[in-house]
N, C-alpha and C positions, 0 to 999 in steps of 0.2 A: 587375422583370426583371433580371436576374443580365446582367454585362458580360463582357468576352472573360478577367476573372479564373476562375481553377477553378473550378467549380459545388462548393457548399458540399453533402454529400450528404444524402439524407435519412433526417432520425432518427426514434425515439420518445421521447417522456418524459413523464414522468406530470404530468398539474395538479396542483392543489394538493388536489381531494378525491379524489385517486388514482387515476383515471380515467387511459386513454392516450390522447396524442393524437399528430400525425405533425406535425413541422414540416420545411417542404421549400421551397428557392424558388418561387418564383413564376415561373410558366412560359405562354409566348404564348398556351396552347389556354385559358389559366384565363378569359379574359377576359369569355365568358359567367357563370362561375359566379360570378365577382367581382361583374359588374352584378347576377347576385341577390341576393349575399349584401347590396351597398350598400340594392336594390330594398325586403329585405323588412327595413332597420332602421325603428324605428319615427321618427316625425317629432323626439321629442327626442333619439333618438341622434345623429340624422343635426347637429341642431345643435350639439349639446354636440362632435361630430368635427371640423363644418364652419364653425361659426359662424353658419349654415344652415340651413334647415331643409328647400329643395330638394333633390328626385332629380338634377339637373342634377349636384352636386357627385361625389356617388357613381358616377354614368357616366364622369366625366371621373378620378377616381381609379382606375377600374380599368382603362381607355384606359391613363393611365398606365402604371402595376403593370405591364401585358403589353407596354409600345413594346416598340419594338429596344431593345439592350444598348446602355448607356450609361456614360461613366466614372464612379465616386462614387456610383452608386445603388447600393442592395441593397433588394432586397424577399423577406418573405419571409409564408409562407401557417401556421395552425396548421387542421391539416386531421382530422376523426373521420369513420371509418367512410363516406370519401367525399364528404365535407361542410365547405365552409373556416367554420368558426367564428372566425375572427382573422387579420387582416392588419397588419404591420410593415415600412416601411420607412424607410433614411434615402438625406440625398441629400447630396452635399457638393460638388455642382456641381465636383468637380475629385478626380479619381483621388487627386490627395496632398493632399486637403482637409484643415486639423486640425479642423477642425471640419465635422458636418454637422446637416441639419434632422431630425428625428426625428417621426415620425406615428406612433399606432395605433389600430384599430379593431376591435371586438368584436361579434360578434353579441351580439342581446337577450337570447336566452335563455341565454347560456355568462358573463354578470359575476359576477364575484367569486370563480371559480372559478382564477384564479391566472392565464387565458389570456395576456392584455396583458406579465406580467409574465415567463412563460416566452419570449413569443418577445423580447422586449428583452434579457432574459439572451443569444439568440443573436445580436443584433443587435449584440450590445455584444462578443462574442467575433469576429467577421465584420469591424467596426471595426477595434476594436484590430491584427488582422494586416492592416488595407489603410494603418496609421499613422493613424487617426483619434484625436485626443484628447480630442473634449466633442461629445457631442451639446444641439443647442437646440431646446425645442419650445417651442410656443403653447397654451395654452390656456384655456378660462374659466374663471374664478376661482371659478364655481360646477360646474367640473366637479370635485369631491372625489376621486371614485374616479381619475380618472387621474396627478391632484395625489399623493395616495396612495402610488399606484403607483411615484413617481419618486422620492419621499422614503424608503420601502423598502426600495428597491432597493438599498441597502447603501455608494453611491459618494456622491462629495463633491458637494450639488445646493445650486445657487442659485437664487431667485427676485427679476423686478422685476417691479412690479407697474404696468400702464398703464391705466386704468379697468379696464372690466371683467376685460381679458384678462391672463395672467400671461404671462410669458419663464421657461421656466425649462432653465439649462445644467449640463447633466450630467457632469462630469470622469469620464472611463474607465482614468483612474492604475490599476493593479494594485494591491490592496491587499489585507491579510490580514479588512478591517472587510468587504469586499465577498466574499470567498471564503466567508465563514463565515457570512452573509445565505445565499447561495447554499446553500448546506451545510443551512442549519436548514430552510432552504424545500423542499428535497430529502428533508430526513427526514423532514420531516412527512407529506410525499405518499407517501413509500416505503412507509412504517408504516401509513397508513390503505392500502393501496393490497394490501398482504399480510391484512388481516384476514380476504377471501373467503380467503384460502387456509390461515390459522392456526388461524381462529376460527369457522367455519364452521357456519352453524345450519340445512345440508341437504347433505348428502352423497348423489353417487350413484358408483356402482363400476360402469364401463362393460366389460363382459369378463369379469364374473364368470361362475364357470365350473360348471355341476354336475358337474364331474368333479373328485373327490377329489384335491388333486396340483398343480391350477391355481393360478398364481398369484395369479387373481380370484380365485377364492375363496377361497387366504388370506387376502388385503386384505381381504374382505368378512364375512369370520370374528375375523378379527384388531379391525376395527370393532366386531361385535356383544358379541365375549366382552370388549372392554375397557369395557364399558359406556357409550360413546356415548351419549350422550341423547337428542339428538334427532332429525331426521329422517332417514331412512336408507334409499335402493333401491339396487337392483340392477338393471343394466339386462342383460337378454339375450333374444334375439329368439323363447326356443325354452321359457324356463320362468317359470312364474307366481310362481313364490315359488323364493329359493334361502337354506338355513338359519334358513327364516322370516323373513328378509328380503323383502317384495313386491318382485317383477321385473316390467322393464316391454320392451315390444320393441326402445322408442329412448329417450334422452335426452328428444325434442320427444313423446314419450309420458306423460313423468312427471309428477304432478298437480302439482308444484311446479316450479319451478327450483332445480336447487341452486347452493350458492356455489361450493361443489369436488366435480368430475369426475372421480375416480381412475380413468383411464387402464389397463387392461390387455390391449391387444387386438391381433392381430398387428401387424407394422411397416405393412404395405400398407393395415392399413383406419387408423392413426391421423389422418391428414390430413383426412378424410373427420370421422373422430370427433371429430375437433377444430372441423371448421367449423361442423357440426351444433350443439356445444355453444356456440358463438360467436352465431348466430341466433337460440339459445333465450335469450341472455343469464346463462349460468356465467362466473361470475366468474374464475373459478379453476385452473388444470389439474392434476394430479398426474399423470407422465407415467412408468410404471416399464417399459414395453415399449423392447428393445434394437433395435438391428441396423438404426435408420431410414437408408437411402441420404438423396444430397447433395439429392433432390427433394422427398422425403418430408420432412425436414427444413426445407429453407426452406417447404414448404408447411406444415407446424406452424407456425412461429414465425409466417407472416404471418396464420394467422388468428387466433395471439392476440394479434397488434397490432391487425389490423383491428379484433375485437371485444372490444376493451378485456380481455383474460385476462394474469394472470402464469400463469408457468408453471414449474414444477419438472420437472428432469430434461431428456428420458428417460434411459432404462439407469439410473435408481435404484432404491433400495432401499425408499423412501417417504421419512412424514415421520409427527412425532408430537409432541401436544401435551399433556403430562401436567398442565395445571390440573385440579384436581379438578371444577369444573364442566362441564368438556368432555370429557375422557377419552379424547381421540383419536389413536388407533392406526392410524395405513393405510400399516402396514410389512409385509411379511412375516419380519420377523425369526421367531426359534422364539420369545422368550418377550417380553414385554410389560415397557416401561422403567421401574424403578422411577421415582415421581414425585422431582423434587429443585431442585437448583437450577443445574443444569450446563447452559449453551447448546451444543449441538453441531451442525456441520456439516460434512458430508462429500462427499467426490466418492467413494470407495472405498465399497460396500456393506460389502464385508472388514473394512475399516477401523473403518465405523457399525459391527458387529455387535460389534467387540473390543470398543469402547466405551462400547455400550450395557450390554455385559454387565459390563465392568469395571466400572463408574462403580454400576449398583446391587451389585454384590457387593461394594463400598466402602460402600455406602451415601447415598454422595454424591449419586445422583440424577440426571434430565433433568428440566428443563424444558420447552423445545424440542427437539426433534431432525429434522435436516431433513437428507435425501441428496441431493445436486445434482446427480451422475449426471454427463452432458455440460454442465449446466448453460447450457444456451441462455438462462435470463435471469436467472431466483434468481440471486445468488449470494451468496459471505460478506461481502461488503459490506452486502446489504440485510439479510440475519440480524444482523449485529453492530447495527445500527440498531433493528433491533425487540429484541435482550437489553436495547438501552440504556434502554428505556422500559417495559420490561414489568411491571416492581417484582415478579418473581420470579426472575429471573436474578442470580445472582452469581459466573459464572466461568466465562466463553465458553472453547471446545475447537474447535479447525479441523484439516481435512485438506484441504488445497485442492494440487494439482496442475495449476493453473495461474491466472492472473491474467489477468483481461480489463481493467481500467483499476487497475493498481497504483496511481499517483499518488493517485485519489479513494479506491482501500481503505486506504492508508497515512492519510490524513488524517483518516477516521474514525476508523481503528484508532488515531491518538494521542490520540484525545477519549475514545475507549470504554476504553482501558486505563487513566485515569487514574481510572475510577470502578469498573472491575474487575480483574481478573487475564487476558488473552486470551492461550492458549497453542494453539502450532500443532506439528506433527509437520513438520519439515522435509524435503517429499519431492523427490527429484529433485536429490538433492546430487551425482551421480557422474554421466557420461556415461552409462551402462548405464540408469541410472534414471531419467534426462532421458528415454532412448528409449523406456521403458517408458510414460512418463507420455504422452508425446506419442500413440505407439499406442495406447493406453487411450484416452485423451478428445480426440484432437486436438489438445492443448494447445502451444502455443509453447516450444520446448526455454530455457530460462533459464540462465544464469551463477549459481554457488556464491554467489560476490560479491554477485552484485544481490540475490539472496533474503535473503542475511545483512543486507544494508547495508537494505534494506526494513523487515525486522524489527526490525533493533537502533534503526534511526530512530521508529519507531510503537510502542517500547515493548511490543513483542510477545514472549514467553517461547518461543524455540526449540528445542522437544527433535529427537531422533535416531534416535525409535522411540515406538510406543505404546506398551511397558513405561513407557518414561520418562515421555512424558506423564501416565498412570496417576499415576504416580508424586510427578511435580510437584503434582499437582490433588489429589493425597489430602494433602499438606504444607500448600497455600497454602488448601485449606478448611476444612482445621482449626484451623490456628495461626496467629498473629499473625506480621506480615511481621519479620525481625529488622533492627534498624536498623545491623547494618551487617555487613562477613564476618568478624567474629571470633568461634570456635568454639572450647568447651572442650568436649574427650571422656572420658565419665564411663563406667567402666566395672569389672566383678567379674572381668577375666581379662585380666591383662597383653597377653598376643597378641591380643583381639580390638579391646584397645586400639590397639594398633601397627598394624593393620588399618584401623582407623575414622580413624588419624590422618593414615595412607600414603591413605587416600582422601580425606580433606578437603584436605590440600597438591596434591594434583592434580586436585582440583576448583575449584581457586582462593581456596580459604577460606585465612585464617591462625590460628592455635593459636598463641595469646601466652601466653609463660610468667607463670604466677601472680605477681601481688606477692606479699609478703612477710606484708602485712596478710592478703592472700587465702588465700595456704599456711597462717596461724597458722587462721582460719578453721575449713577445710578440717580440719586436724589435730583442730580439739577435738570436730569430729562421728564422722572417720571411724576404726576401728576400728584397736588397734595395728599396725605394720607397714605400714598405706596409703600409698602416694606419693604426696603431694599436688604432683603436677607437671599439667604435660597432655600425655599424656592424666593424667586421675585414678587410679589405680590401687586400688580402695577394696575389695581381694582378695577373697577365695573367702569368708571368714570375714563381712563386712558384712551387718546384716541389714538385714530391711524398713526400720525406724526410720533408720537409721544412713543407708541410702540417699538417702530422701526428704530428709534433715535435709540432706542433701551437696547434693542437687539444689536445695534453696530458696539454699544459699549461693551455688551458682553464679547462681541466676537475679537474686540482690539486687547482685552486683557487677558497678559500672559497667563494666568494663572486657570483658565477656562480652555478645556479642549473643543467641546459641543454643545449645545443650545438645542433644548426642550421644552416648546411653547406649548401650553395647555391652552386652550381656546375654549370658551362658548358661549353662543348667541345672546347679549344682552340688547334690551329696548334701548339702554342709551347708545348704544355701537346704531341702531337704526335708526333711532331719533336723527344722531346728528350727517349720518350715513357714513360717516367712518366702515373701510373694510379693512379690518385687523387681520385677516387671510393674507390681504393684499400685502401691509406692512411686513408679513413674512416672505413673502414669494417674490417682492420685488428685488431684493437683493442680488437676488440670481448670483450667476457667476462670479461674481464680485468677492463673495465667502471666502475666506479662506479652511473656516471650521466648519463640520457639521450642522446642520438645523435638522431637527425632528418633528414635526409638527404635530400636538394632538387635538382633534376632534371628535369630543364625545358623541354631538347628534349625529357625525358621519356614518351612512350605509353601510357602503362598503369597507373592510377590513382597514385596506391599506389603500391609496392614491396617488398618483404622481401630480403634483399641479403644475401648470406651467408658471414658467419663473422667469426671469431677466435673464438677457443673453443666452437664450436656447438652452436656459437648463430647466431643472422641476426639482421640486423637494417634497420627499414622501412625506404624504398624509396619514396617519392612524385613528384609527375608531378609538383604540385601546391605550392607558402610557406603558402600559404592559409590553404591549406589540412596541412601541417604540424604543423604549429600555430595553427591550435582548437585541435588537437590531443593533446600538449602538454598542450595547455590548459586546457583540461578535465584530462588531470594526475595529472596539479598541484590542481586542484580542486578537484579531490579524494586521494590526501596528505593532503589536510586543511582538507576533512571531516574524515578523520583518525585518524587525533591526535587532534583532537577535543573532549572533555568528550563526552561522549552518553547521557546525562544528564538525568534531574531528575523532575519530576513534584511535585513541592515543595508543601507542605500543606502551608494550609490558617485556620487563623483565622478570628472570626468575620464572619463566611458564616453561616447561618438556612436554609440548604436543606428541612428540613422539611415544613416550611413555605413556602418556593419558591410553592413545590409541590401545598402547600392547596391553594396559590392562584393563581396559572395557574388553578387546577380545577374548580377552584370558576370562575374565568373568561369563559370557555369553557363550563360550566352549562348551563351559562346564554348566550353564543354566540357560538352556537354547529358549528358554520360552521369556528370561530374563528375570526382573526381581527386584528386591531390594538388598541392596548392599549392606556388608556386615562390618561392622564398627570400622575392623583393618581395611578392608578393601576402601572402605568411602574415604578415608582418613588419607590413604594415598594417592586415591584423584583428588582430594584437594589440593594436597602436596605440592602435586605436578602443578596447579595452578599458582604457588606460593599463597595460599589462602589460609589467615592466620588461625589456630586453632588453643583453643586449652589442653597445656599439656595434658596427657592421660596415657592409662595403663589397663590393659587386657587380662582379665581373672578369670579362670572356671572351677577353682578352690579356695575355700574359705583359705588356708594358708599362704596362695597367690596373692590374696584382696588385700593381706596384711600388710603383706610386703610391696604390695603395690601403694598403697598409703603411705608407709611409711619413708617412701622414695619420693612421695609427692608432695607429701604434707607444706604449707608452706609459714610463714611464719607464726601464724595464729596454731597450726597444726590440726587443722579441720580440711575434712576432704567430703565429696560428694561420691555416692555409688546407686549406678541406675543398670535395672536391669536389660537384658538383651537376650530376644529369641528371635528367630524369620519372622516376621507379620508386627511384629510389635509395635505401634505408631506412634500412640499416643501415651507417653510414658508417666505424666503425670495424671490422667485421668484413670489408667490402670492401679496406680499406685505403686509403680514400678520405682521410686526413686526415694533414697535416703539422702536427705541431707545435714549438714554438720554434726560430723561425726568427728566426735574426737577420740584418741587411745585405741587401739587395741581391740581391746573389749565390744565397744560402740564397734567397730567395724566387722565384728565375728559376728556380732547381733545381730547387725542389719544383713550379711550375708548367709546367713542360715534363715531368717525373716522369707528371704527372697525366692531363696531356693527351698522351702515348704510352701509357700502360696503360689509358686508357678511351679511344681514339680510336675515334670513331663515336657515344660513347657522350656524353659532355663537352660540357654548354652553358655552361659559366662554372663559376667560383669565391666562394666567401664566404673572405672576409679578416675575421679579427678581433684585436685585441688578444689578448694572452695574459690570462688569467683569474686573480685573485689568488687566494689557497686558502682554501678551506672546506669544506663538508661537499656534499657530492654529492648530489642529491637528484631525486626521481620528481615531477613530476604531470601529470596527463593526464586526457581525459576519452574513452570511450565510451559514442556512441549505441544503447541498448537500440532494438529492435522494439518491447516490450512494456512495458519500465519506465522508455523514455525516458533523458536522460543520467546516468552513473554518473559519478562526478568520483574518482579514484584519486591516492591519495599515498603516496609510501613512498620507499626508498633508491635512488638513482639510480647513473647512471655505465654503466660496460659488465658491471658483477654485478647488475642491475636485474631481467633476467630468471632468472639463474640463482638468484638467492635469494631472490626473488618477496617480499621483504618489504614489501606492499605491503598498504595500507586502503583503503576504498571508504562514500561513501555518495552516495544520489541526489541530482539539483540538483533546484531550488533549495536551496543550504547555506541554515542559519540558523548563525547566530555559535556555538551548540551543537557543530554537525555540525563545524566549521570544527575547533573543537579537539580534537574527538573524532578527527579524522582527524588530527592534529598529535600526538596522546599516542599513540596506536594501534600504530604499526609499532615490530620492535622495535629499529631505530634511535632511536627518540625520546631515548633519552638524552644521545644527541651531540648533540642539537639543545640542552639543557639546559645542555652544560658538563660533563657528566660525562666521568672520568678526567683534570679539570683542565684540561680546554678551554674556550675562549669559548663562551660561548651565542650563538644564531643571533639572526637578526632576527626573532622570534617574531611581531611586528608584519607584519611586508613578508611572512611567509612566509604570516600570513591572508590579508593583502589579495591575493594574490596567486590564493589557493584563491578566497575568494569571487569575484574577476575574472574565474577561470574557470570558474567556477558561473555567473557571469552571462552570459558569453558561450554557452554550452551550452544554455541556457536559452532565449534569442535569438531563437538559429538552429538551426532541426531538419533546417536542412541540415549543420550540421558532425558529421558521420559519427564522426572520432576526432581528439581531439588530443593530440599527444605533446611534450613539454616533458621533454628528460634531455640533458645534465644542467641539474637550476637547482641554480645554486652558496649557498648559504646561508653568507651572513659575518656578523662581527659588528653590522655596520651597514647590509648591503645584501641584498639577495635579488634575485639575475638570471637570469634564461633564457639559456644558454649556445647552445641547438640547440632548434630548432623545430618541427614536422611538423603538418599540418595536412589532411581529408582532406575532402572536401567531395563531396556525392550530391546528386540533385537530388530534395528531398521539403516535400511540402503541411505547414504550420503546424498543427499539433491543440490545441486546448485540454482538457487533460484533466478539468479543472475543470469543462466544460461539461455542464448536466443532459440524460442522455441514457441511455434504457434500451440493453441489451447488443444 
């Protein structure tokens, strides 16, 4: 039974053989079904739990489970379809216990299905926010499975051994060895968990339709002409056969059960069609019917919890799985997805249909393709998990408009890109589009930033339109990644040179001019008059031979990563019939570097040509299209051989205290607020977060003396005023500075306290600040992607020139410098135009301390730090702001369906 702590709410998440189950506290009315559940273990359960083999024991445990609320207990239930299969609690006899006792039990017929270990996963999240740091259980050394269980579990476990019985104490330290236990345990059940709905060996189509036009009977057409194999109804109350398909009147009609349910039937009967299908035991939902109200909806989703169903959609397009074994089509797209190796997922039907058709008229292919619609539970999370295992996936494609647990899609997405390519369309970059997306699916409107800093963190490739992604995915499945942005453009026409080159310099590529060796090269292949520069200029006059012979020199010189031929149609290339395409394409396989190909008269965007030894190299209309293409390759070779890094410890941080005084602050201001000089000054503290000394005044006679404590050699101090709301203190005119004597410092505090009177609760006094570079960082609390940690130029042009980087907390030592190199300030930190370089050192530890503090506490709303002065040996917070809400701790990490 849960104490006067927030009631933890209740979830879903899958066992481990993919199944759903609901974990929920433990509640007073359970107390009957707990004595069954104790009633009906078998006698060696009961011992191996109790030591026992008495009913007595199991009566008195679940007395327990249901008392009144107490401090340091948590209990909590793993409940199916009405039924508690599993019970977990600990107790630590003391609200701030670091330690507590830990139990678990299982019914007989649910071991080994992962129960025991899901609900510890939440007991151990529940812990850790009540400050608990090792759980200790008991048990018998011939109990295996639960010994098992704890060794598993991913965290630091000891055992002593006392006869028969073991001790064994579980550290709940946050660790990356325990996230990624979690993670693998999670994909596993994810993956078996989609198979009713990927791989399905009975289909029915509920809502097909005999009327020509319906969207069931696309779905249901679209199934039979893709050749489906095997079993296949149709359910409708009014026809016996539709397309030769057998029709049946209900789902609980059909001689089988199927795995997936393709859904097509008004909004008002889905809930209904849904529960039906839940009692006959469908695995699976496909859900393409729109327009479900806020009722109709939760009554969906709850009976495919209750009756163990994933579910896609509603308001999508379908989903399709091109293994030549299965051949499954329950899209209504117009034409059928050539089979390939392309994973796609989308929330936009519009979207799926560009890319269905782009990707086979590439040739490139689907694999999978699945529309998520509203996306009530699918989402690109568990797709990316099933491309990662499927062994025919090689280049995931997203369109997602919004994020239900970023933190856990980034974590995947940095494990799944190191083994593929994952590119996404960045939607919802502008306000306009934000609104769009939000009225489209509901979705949480997001910040530019958080989505960028998302992506660039999880090695994910961000295009700006489905041209581009096209575009990216016809480059990165044909051609090797180039190891790095250096581009020479090879071309038979000076100006499309000049073209291809004005587009790779603003794609971010560089075009290094040729050595010397390289030019000599270049010259003895290519035809008189050629400029052996770059671009190449290998005229109107070069033929086939002369070409191909130019392009192996480029691709043999170290100093070339990829190759960008501009082409177009000349009379001498006809005259003597030379095909300069061909001198491209023939190399095929053989490449080691990238080839881009552009052609200005080409039609269409982008092409794949066929090329030597079964491969192709993408064509472009534009060198536009070809420069971000190779752009986005050589920026997913930098993020490759980049460490994955590591979120380094800190010393000198008191979590502890941070915690006692945001409470103490939230007591006393329940709606929350902005922190007052002292209060913010000591959650920095707790983080060892360096600060300008200062001193607290609310009399001119305090300010004096507070100066004159501070003054520092020169003997000049600075005083800014302070009232609640205050923000922006130099646009108010809130701040005196250099102040020297006595005098100078009565002035300015009698100045302050006449122009804010009413307003004026005190003064901050600080030393004057030695010089250095001005600088940004700060963090805001996402809704949805949690805290973004920002850095960049500081001062009173902070906002005006927004030069500002971003990525999500927790930093790893990676992100630390990526946010350090990022803004284009970053030079002056380095010493450039003959400056000192900053404190590079104090300016990390500085980010990661506020990564950790952000991380913490999901009550600090925003913190603002401008200016921090960066010197050559110090790094200090000048001004401080601090904004504190009052909100419940989330583990994002915690296994739980949508």
């Amino acid at each position: 039974m849960t104490d006067e702590a927030p009631a933890r709410p209740t979830v879903h998440a899958l066992l481990a053989d993919g199944t759903t189950v609901c974990i929920r506290p433990v509640r007073r009315g359970d107390r009957d079904q707990l004595r069954g559940f104790y009633e009906e273990m078998s006698p060696e359960n009961l011992r191996l739990r109790f030591f026992v083999a008495g009913r007595r024991s199991g009566e008195q445990a679940a007395d327990r489970a249901c008392a009144p609320p107490r401090p340091g207990y948590r209990a909590l239930v793993a409940e199916r379809q009405g039924r508690v299969i599993g019970l977990a609690e600990y107790d630590s006899g003391d609200a701030a216990g670091a330690e507590a006792d830990l139990s678990i039990a299982v019914a007989d017929g649910d071991h080994h299905r992962g129960v025991g270990t899901l609900l510890v996963e939440h007991l151990v999240s529940a812990a850790r926010a009540e400050g608990v740091t090792a759980f200790t259980a008991d048990a018998l050394s011939e109990n295996h499975g639960v010994l098992r269980l704890f060794t598993d579990l991913g965290l630091r476990t000891t055992r002593r051994f006392d006869g028969p019985e073991v001790r064994c104490t579980i550290r709940l330290d946050p660790d990356d060895a325990y996230l990624s236990a979690v993670e693998a345990r999670g994909r596993a059940a994810d993956v078996l968990s989609l198979r009713p709905l990927l791989e399905p060996h009975v289909v029915a189509v509920v809502g097909a339709g005999r009327t020509p036009g319906s969207v069931g009977r696309a779905l249901l057409h679209h199934l039979k002409e893709g050749g489906y194999p095997h079993r296949l109804f149709a359910v409708n109350p009014a026809a016996a056969s539709i397309l030769g398909v057998p029709g049946y009147p209900s789902v609980a009609a059909l001689p089988r059960t199927p795995d997936l349910a393709v859904v097509a039937v008004p909004a008002a009967a889905v809930p209904a069609v849904a529960e039906e299908c839940g009692k006959t035991g469908v695995r699976a939902l496909l859900v393409v019917t729109a327009g479900l109200d806020a009722r109709q909806a939760r009554e969906l989703l709850a009976a495919c919890r209750t009756y163990d169903m994933r579910l896609v959609g509603p308001n999508c397009l379908g989903l399709s799985n091109t293994d030549p074994a299965l051949r499954l089509d329950a899209t209504f797209a117009a034409g059928h997805p050539r089979p390939g190796t392309a994973g796609v997922a989308v929330q936009s039907g519009g979207v799926g249909i560009a890319l269905l058709d782009g990707l086979s008229r590439l040739g490139v292919g689907v694999s999978t393709f699945v529309s998520l619609g509203d996306k009530y539970d699918v989402s690109g999370n568990d797709l990316l998990q099933w491309w990662e295992g499927d062994g025919r996936t090689d280049i995931a494609l997203l369109h997602l408009e919004s994020f239900g647990n970023p933190r856990a899609f980034s974590r995947t997405a940095r494990r799944v890109t190191r083994r593929m390519p994952v590119l996404t369309v960045d939607a919802g970059r502008t306000d306009a589009g934000r609104r769009a997306a939000a009225s489209h699916t509901a979705a949480a409107a997001t910040r530019t930033m958080t989505r960028g800093a998302l992506f660039t963190q999880a090695g994910i490739t961000a295009t700006h339109s489905v041209g581009e992604l096209l575009e990216t995915a016809a480059l990165l499945h044909a051609q090797p990644l180039p190891a790095g942005p250096r581009v020479a453009v090879l071309t038979n026409a000076g100006g499309a040179g000049v073209l291809a080159a004005d587009a790779c310099a603003e794609a971010g590529l560089s075009l290094p001019a040729p050595t010397a060796a390289l030019a000599d090269d270049l010259r003895a292949v290519l035809p008189e008059g050629a400029a052996a520069g770059n671009p190449v200029d290998a005229t109107a006059a070069v033929t086939e031979e002369q070409l191909a012979a130019c392009l192996d020199v480029l691709q043999r010189h170290g100093g070339i990563d990829a190759v960008l031929v501009a082409l177009v149609p000349t009379a001498v290339a006809a005259a003597t019939g030379d095909d300069l395409v061909r001198a491209v394409t023939r190399g095929g396989g053989r490449r080691s570097k990238p080839v881009a190909l552009v052609r200005l008269e080409q039609a269409l965007p982008v092409e794949l040509l066929p090329a030597a030894g079964d491969t192709t190299v993408p064509s472009y209309a534009e060198p536009q299209a070809a420069a971000r293409a190779l752009a986005h390759a050589a920026h997913r070779t930098a993020w490759l051989n980049r460490p994955a890094g590591t979120v380094p410890a800190l010393d000198g941080v008191d979590t502890a205290r941070a915690h006692a005084a945001v409470e103490a602050y939230l007591e006393a201001h329940p709606d929350g607020g902005w922190l007052d000089p002292r209060a913010c000054a000591e959650l920095l503290d707790c983080y060892g977060i360096p600060q300008l000394p200062w001193a607290w005044a609310e009399t001119e006679d305090d300010a004096v003396l507070a100066a004159d404590r501070l003054r520092g050699a020169d003997g000049r101090v600075v005083m800014k005023a302070h009232w609640p709301g205050l923000l922006h203190k130099t646009a108010e005119h809130a701040v005196h500075l250099d102040l020297r004597g006595d005098a100078q410092v009565r002035a300015a505090f009698r100045d302050l306290e006449t122009r804010f009177a009413g307003l004026l609760t005190g003064v901050v006094v600080q030393p004057l600040a030695d010089r250095g570079t001005e600088l940004f960082a700060g963090v805001v609390q996402d809704e949805v992607f949690g805290p973004l940690v920002l850095f960049g130029l500081g001062g009173t042009v902070t906002e005006v020139l927004a030069d500002h980087a971003a990525r999500l907390a927790p930093l790893t030592d990676q992100d630390v410098h990526d946010l350090i190199t990022a803004p284009r300030c970053a030079p002056l930190l380095f010493g450039a135009g003959g400056g000192r370089p900053a404190d590079l050192e104090g300016l990390e530890q500085l980010l990661l301390r506020l990564s950790r503090m952000a991380s913490d506490l999901p009550q600090l709303a925003e913190a603002d730090f401008n200016p921090v002065l960066a010197a050559r040996d110090t790094v200090t917070v000048l001004d401080a702001r601090v904004r504190l809400l009052p909100r419940a701790p989330q583990d994002p990490y915690l296994r739980r369906l949508r």
